[in-house]
C-alpha positions in Angstrom: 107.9 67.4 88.4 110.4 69.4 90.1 109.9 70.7 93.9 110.3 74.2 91.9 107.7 73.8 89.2 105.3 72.0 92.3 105.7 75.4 94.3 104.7 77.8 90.7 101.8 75.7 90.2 100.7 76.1 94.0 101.5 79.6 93.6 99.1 80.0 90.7 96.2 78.2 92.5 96.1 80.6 95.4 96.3 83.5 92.8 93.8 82.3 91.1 91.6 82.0 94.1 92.4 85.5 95.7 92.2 87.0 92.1 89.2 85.1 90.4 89.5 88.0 87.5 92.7 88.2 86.8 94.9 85.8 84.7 97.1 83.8 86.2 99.7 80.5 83.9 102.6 78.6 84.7 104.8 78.7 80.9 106.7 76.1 80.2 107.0 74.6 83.9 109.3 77.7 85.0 107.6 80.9 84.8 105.0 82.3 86.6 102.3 84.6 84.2 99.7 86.8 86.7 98.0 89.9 84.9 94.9 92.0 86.7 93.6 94.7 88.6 95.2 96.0 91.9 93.7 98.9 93.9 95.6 99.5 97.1 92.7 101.2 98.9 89.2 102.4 98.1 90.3 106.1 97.8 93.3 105.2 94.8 92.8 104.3 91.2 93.0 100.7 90.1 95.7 99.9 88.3 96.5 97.3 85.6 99.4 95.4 86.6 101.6 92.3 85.7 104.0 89.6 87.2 106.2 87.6 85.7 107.9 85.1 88.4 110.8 82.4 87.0 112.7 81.5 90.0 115.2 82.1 91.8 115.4 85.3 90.0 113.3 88.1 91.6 109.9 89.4 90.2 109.4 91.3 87.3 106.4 93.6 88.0 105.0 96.1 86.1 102.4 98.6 86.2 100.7 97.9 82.7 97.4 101.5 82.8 97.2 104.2 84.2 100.4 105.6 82.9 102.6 106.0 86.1 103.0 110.5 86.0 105.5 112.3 87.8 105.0 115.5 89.6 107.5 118.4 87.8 110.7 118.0 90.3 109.7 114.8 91.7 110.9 111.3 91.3 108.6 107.8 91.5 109.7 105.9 94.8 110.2 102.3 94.3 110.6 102.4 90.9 113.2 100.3 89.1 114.2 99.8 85.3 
């Protein structure tokens, strides 16, 4: 096994144990599969979210529910496509 594929299954174990409910795979020894519920702080929503990780590339994460809505004249920060 690759240092690589050692450092995604690492990776998934402390996910797994910070985020006992979510879901959380190494595919095919090079990608990185985490799916559950974030709330930033007690006053926000939760919000369905997902991470896919195959390295080096960066993260792919999405925001899965609530639909993401944009104030009329506004713009999301942060937000890439």
């Amino acid at each position: 096994m690759s240092r690589a594929t050692s450092l995604l299954f690492l990776q998934r174990d402390r996910l797994r144990r910070a985020y006992p409910d979510a879901k959380c795979d190494v595919v095919r020894h090079r990608t990185l599969r985490w799916r559950g519920w974030l709330q930033p702080n007690p006053y926000c929503c939760r919000y369905l979210m997902s991470v896919e990780y195959s390295p080096p590339a960066a993260p792919k994460v999405r925001v899965l529910e609530p639909e993401l809505e944009v104030m009329e004249g506004c713009q999301l920060p942060h937000v890439y496509s």
